[in-house]
TIKOL-719934 format. One record per residue (C-alpha): residue in one letter; x, y, z. Coordinates in steps of 0.2 Angstrom, whole numbers. Example, Ala and Ser with C-alpha at 12.3 -4.5 7.8 and 13.67 -1.06 7.14 Angstrom:
<pts>
<pt r="a" x="62" y="-22" z="39"/>
<pt r="s" x="68" y="-5" z="36"/>
</pts>
This chain:
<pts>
<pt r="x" x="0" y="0" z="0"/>
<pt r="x" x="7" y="18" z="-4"/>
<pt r="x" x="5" y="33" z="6"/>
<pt r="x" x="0" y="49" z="-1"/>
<pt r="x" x="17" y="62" z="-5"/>
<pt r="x" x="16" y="75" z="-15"/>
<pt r="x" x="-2" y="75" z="-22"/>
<pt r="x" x="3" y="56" z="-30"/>
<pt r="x" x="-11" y="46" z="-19"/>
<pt r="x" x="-22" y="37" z="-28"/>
<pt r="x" x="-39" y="48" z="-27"/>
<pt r="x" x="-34" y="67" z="-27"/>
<pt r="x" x="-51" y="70" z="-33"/>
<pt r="x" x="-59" y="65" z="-19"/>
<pt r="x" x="-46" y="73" z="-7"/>
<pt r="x" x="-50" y="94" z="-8"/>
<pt r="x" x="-35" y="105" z="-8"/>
<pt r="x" x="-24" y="102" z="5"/>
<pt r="x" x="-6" y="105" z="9"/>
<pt r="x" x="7" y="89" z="3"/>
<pt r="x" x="12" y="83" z="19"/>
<pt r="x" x="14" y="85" z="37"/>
<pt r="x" x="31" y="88" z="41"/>
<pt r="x" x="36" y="95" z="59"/>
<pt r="x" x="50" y="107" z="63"/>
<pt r="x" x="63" y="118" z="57"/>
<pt r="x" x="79" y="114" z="46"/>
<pt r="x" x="96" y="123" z="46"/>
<pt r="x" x="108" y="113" z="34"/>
<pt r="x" x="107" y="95" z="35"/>
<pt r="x" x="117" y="77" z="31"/>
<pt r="x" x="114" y="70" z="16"/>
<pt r="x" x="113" y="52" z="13"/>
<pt r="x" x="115" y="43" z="-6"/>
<pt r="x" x="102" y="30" z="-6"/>
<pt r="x" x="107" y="25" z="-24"/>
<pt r="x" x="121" y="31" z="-35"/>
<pt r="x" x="117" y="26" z="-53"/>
<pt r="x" x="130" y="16" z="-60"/>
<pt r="x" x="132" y="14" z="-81"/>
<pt r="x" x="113" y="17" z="-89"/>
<pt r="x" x="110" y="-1" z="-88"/>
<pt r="x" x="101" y="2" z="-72"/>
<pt r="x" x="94" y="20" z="-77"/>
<pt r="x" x="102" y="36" z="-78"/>
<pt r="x" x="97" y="55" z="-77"/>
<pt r="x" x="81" y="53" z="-66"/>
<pt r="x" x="70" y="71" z="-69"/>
<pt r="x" x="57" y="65" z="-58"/>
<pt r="x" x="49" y="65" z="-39"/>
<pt r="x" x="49" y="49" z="-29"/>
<pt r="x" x="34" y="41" z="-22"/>
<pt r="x" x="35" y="28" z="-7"/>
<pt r="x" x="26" y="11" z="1"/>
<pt r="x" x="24" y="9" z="21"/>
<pt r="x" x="37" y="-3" z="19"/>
<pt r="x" x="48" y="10" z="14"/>
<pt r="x" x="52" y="8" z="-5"/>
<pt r="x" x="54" y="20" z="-15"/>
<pt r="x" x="49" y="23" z="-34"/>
<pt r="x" x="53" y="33" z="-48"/>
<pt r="x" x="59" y="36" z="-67"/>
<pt r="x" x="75" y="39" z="-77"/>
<pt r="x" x="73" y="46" z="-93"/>
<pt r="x" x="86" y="36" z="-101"/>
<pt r="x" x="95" y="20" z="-98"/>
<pt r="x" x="90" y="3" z="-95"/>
<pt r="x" x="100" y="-10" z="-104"/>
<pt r="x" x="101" y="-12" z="-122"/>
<pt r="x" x="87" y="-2" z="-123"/>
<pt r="x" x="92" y="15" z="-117"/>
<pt r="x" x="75" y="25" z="-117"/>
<pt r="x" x="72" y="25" z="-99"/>
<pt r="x" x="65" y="15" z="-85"/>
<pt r="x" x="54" y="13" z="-67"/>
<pt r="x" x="64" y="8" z="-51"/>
<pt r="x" x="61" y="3" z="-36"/>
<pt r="x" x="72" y="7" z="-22"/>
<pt r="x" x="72" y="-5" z="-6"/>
<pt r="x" x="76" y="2" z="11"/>
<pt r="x" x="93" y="-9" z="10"/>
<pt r="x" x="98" y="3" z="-5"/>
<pt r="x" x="96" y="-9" z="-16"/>
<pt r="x" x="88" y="-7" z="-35"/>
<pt r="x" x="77" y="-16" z="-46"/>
<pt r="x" x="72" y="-10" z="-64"/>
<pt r="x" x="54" y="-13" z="-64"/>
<pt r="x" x="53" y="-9" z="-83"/>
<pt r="x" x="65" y="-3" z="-96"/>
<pt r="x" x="55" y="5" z="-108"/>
<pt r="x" x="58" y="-3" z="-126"/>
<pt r="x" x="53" y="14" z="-137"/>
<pt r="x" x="47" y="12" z="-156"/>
<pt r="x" x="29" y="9" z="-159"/>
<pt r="x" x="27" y="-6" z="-144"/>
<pt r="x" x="31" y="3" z="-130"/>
<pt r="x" x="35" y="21" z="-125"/>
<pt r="x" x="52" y="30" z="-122"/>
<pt r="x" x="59" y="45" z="-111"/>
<pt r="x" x="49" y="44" z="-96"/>
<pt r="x" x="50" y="64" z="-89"/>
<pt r="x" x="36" y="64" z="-76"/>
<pt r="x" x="37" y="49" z="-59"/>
<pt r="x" x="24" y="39" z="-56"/>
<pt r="x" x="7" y="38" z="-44"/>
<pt r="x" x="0" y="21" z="-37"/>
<pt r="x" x="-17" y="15" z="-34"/>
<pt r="x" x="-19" y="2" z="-18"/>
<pt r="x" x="-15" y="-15" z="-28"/>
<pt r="x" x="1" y="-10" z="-30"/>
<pt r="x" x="-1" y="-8" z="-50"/>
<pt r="x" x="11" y="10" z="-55"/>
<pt r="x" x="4" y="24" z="-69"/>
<pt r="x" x="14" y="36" z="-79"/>
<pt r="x" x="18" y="43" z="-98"/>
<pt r="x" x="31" y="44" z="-109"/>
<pt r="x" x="37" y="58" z="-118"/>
<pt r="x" x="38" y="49" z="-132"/>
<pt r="x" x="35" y="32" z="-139"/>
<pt r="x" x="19" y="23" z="-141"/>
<pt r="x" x="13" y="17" z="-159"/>
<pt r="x" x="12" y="35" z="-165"/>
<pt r="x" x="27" y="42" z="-157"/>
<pt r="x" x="20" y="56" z="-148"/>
<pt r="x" x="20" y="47" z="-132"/>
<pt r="x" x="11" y="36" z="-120"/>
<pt r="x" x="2" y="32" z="-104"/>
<pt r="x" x="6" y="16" z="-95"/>
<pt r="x" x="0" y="7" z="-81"/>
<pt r="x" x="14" y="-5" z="-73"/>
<pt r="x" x="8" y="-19" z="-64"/>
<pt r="x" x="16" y="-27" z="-48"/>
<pt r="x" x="24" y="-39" z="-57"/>
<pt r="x" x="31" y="-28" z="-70"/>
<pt r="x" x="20" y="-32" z="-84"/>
<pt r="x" x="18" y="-16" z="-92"/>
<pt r="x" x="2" y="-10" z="-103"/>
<pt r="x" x="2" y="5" z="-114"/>
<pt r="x" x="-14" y="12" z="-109"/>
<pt r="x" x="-17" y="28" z="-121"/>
<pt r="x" x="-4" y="30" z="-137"/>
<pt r="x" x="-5" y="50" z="-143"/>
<pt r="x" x="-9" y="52" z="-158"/>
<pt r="x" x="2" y="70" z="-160"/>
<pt r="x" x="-12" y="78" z="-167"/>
<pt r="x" x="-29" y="85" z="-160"/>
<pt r="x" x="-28" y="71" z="-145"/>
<pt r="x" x="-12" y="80" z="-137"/>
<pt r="x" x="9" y="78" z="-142"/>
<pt r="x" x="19" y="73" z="-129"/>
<pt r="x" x="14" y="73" z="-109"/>
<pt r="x" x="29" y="78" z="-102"/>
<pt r="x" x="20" y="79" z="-82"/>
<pt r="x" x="14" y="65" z="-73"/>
<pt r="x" x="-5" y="59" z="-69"/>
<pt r="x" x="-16" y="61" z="-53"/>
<pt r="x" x="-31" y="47" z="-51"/>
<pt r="x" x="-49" y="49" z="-45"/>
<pt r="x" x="-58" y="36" z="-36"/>
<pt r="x" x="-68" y="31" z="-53"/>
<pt r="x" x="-50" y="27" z="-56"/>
<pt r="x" x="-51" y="38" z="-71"/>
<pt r="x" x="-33" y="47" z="-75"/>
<pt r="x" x="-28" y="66" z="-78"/>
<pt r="x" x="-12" y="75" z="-86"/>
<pt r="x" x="-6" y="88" z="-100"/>
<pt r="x" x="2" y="85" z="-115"/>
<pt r="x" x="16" y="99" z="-121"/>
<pt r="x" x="11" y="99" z="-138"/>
<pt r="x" x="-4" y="95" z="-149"/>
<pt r="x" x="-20" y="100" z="-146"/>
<pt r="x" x="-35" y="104" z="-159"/>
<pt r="x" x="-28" y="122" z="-163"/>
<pt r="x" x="-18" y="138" z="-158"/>
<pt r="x" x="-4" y="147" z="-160"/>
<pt r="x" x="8" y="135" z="-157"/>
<pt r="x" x="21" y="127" z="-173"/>
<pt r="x" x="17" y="108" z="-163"/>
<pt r="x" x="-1" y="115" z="-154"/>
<pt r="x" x="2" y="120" z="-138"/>
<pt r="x" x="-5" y="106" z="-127"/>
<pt r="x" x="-19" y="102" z="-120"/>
<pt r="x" x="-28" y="94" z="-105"/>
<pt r="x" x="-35" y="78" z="-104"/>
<pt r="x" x="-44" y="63" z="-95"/>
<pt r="x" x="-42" y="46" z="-98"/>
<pt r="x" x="-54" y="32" z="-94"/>
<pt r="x" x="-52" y="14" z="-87"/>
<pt r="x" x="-56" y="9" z="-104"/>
<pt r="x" x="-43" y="20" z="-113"/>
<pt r="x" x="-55" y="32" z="-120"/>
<pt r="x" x="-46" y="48" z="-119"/>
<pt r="x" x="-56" y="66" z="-117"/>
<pt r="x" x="-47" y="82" z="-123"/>
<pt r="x" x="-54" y="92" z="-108"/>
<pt r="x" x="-45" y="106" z="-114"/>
<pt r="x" x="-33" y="114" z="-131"/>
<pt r="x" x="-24" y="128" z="-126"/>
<pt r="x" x="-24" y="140" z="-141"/>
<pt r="x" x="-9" y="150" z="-135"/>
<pt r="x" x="-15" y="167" z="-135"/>
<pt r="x" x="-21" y="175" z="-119"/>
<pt r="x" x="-28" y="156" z="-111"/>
<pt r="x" x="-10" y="149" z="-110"/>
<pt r="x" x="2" y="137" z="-120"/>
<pt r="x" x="13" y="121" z="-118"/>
<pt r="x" x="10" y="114" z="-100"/>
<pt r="x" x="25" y="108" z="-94"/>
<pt r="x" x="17" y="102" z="-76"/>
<pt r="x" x="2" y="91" z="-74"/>
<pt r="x" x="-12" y="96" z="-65"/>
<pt r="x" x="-21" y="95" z="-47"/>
<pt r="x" x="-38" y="95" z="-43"/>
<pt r="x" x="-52" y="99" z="-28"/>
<pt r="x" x="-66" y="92" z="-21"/>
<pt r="x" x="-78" y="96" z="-35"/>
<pt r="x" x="-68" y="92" z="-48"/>
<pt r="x" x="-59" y="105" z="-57"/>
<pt r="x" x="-41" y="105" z="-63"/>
<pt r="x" x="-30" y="119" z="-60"/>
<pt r="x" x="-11" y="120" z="-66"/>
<pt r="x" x="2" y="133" z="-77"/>
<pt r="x" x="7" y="134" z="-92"/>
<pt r="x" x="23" y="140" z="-97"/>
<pt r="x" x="21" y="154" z="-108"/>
<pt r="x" x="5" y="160" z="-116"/>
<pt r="x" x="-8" y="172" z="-107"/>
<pt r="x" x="-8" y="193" z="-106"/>
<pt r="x" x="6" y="199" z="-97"/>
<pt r="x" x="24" y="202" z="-104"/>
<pt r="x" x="16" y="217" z="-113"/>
<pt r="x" x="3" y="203" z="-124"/>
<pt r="x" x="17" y="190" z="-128"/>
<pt r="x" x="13" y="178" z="-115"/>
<pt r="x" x="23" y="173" z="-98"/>
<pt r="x" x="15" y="161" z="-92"/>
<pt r="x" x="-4" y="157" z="-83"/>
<pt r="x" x="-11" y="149" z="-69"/>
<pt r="x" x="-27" y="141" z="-74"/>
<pt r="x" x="-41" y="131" z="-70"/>
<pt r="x" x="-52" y="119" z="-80"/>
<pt r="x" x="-70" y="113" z="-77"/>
<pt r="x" x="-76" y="94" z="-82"/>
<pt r="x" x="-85" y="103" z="-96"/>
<pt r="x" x="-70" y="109" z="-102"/>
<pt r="x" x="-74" y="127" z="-100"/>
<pt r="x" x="-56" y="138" z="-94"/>
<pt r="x" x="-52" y="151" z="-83"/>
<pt r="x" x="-35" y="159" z="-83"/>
<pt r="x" x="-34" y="164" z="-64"/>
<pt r="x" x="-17" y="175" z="-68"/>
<pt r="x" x="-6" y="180" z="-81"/>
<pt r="x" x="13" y="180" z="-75"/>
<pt r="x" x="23" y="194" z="-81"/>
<pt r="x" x="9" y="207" z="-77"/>
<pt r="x" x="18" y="222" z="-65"/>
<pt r="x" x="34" y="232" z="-68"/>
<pt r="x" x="51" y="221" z="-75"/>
<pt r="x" x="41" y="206" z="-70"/>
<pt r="x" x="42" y="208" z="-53"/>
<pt r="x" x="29" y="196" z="-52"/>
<pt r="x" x="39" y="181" z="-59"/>
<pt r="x" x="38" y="173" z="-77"/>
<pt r="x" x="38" y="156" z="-83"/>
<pt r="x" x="32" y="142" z="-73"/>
<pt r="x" x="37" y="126" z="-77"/>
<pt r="x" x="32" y="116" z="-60"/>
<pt r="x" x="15" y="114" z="-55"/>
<pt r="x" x="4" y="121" z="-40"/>
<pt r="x" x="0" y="114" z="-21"/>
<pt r="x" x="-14" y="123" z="-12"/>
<pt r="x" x="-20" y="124" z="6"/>
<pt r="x" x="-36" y="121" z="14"/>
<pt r="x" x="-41" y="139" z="11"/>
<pt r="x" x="-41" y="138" z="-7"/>
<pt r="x" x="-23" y="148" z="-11"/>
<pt r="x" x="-10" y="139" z="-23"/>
<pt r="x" x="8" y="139" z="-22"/>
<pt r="x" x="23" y="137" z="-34"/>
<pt r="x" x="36" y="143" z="-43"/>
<pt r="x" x="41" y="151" z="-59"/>
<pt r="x" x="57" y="149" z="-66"/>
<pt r="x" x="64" y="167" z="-69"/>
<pt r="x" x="60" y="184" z="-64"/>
<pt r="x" x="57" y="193" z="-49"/>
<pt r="x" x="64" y="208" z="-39"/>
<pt r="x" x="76" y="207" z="-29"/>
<pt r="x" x="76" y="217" z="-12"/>
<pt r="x" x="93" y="224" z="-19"/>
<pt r="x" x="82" y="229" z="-37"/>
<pt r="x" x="90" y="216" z="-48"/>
<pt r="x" x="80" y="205" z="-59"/>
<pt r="x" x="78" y="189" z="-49"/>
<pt r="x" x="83" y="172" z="-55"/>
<pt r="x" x="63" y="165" z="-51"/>
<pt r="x" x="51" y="167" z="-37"/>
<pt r="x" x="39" y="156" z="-24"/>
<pt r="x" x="23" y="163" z="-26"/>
<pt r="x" x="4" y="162" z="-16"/>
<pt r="x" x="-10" y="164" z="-27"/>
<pt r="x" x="-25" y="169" z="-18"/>
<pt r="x" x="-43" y="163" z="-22"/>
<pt r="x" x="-46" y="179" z="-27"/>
<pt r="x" x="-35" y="180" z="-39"/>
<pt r="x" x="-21" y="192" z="-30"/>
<pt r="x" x="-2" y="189" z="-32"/>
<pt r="x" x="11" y="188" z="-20"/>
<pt r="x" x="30" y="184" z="-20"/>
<pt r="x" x="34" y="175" z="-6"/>
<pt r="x" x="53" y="176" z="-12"/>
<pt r="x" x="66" y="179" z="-26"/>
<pt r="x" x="78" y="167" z="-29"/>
<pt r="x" x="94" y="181" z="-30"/>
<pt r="x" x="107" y="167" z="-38"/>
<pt r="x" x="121" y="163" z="-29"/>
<pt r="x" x="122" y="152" z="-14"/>
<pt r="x" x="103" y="155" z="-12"/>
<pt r="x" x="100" y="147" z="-27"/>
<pt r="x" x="90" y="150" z="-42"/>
<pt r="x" x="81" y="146" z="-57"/>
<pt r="x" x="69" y="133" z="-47"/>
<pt r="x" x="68" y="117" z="-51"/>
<pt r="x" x="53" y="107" z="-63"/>
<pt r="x" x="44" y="100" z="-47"/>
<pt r="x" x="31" y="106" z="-36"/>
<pt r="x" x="34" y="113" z="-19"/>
<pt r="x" x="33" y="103" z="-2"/>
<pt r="x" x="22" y="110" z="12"/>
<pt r="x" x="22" y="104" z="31"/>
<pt r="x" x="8" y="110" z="43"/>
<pt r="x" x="16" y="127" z="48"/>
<pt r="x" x="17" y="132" z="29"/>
<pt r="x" x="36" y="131" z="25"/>
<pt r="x" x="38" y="125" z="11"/>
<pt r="x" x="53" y="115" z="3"/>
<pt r="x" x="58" y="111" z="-16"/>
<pt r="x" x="72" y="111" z="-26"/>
<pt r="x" x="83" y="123" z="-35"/>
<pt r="x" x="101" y="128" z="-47"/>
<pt r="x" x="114" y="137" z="-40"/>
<pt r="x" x="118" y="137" z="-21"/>
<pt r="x" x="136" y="137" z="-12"/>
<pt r="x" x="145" y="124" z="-23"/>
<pt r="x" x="133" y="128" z="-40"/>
<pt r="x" x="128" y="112" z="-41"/>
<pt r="x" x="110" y="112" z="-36"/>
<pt r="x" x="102" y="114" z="-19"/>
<pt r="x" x="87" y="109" z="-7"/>
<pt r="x" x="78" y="124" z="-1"/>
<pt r="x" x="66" y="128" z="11"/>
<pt r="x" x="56" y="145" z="14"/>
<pt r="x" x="48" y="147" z="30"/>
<pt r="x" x="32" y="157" z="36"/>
<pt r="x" x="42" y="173" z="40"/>
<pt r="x" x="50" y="174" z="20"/>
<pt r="x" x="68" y="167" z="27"/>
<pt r="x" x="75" y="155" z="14"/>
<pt r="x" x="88" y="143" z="19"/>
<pt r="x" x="95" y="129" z="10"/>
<pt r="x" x="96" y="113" z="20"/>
<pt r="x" x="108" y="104" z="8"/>
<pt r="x" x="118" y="111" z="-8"/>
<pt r="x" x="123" y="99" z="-21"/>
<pt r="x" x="141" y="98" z="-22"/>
<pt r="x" x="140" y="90" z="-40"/>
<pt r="x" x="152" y="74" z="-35"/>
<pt r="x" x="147" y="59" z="-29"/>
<pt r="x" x="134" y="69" z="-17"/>
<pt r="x" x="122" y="74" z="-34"/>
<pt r="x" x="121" y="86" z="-44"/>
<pt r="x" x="107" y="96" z="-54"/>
<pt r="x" x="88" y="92" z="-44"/>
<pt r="x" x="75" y="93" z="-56"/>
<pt r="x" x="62" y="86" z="-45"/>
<pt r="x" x="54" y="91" z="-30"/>
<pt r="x" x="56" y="82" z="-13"/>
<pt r="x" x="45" y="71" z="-4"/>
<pt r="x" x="45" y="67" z="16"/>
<pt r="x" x="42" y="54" z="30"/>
<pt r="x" x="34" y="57" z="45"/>
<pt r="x" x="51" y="60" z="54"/>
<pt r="x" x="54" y="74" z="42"/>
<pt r="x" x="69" y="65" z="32"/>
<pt r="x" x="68" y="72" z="13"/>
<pt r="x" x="70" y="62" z="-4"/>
<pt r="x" x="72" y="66" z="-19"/>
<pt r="x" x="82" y="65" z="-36"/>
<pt r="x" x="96" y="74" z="-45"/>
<pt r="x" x="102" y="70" z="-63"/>
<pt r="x" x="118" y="73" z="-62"/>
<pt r="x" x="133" y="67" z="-49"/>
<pt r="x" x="136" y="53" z="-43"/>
<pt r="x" x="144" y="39" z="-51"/>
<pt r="x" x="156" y="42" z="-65"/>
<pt r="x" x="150" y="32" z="-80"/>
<pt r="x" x="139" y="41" z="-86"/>
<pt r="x" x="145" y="60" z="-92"/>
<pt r="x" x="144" y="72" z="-79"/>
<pt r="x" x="136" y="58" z="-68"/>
<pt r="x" x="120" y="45" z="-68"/>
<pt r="x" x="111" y="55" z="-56"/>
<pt r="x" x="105" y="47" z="-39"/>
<pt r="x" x="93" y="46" z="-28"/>
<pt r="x" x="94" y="54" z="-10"/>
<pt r="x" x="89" y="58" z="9"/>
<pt r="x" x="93" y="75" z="19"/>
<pt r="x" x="92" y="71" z="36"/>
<pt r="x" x="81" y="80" z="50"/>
</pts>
């Protein structure tokens, strides 16, 4: 049985917002421990993704590439005694899907549901269930066309076990060269619904992060670029979808002064119990100095009002945060991942109530890990987990990435 992290339980429809997971205390930097050093590809390299965990203490997840002669990526499992077992390397070509970006969520029997980027009998990519004894089914095969192009986020599940994600591209139409991406729901019997095409004008385009949901069923997420702001060229939304597939943009990124605001999100939103969202956007920002900020964490009230809850200034406060969503304990810190920090090489962060950022553990691009893409997950102690691409073991150019725990 898996325990809820990070918005990957198996009925997020039936759970309204709520903050990821309860986490008590405060952290000041921290010991790292490497769970699992990647070795040569034949075991997976480069994981992008967040981990998800059992209540006996496994951990799983995705590399993007490696697995054996294959090479287009994997699912792992990580036991508690560090050691690894591919649970699928994904074949590629027209069989099977390749380059697996998002992780992966879990229903209670165990069975394991994701996409590829790529792959599938179109190309375009691919959603897969993964059973517990590894046999793998491809679920849904994009077509690249008005069904969606490429779902580079991960799924979340309702309790009619129907699935929910984004594609990048495709889409019915828009302003987009490869459409730019839609929303969709997939049923238990692989009929897929385009919920949503983003037309990238002022609704958004090219979702790179999935999406989350409340209590009465509407989806809210980002898109990278598109909407009003950035004077009409489009720096990015948060927006929300109905089932009946009508849109609301809740805020255009890029909307005050030298996008003070932020600009660009690439991970997706967590919200609290009162209905405001948080995340991140890749660039902009003020800093308190008045330089352009390397990226921001942000609250979205339900009202639609903006606040920057920090700007990331570069340097050993890192910058340029990460493609996962945020972390939240019960006091509203909240924790993720981000570029830079004292070695350059990445670092967890975490910003409490009060707007102090800290970084509890900076990547020191060796054998420790280098460049997180992911966001962090917790245990009930307060250890974190998580991923980094780089670092590691030596194999593999700039390292096969590993997986990791900071210590409370």
């Amino acid at each position: 049985m898996f325990r809820i992290f990070e918005l990957c339980g198996t009925s997020i429809l039936a759970a309204a917002l709520a903050l990821s997971v309860p986490l008590a205390g405060a952290y000041a930097a921290r010991n790292e421990i490497v769970l699992y050093a990647f070795e040569d590809g034949n075991d997976g390299a480069e994981p992008l993704a967040s981990l998800i965990s059992d209540k006996a203490g496994n951990l799983y997840g995705t590399t993007q590439v490696g697995g054996g002669a294959n090479g287009y990526g994997t699912v792992f499992k990580l036991a508690p005694d560090g050691s690894e077992t591919v649970l699928h390397s994904f074949a590629g070509g027209t069989s099977d899907g390749s380059l697996p970006e998002a992780g992966v969520i879990a229903d209670y029997a165990g069975n394991l549901y994701g996409t590829t980027y790529g792959g599938g009998a179109n190309g375009f990519g691919t959603v897969f269930k993964l059973a517990p004894d590894g046999a793998e089914t491809v679920l849904y095969a994009f077509k690249g066309g008005d069904d969606g192009d490429g779902p580079f986020a991960g799924l979340i599940r309702d309790s009619a076990h129907n699935l929910y994600g984004t594609t990048l591209h495709g889409g019915a139409s828009g302003n987009c060269t490869d459409g730019c991406g839609t929303v969709f729901k997939l049923a238990p019997d692989g009929t897929e619904t385009v919920l949503h095409t983003f037309a990238g004008g002022s609704d958004g385009a090219n979702p790179y992060a999935g999406v989350i949901a409340d209590g009465g069923g509407n989806l809210y997420g980002t898109t990278q670029v598109g909407g009003t702001g950035c004077d009409g060229n489009g720096c990015g939304t948060v927006f929300k979808v109905a089932m009946n597939g009508s849109e609301a943009v809740l805020y255009n990124f890029c909307s005050r002064l030298n996008c003070a605001d932020g600009t660009t999100p690439y991970s997706g939103l967590i919200a609290d119990s009162a209905g405001n969202f948080y995340g991140t956007t890749a660039l902009g920002g003020i800093t308190r100095g008045g330089r352009i900020g390397n990226g921001t964490i942000f609250k979205l009230a339900p009202d639609g009002t903006e606040t920057v809850l920090y700007v990331f200034p570069g340097g050993s406060h890192g910058e340029f945060p990460s493609y996962g969503s945020l972390l939240a304990d019960k006091a509203g810190n909240l924790y993720g991942t981000a570029g830079g920090g004292a070695n350059g090489q990445g670092i967890v962060f975490r910003l409490a109530t009060n707007g102090n950022e800290s970084a509890p553990y900076a990547f020191k691009g060796r054998s420790d890990g280098s460049s997180p893409s992911a966001g962090v997950i917790a245990d009930k102690a307060g250890n974190l987990y998580g991923t980094t691409q780089g670092g590691g073991n030596n194999n593999c150019t700039g390292g096969c990435g590993i997986v990791f725990e900071i210590e409370k």
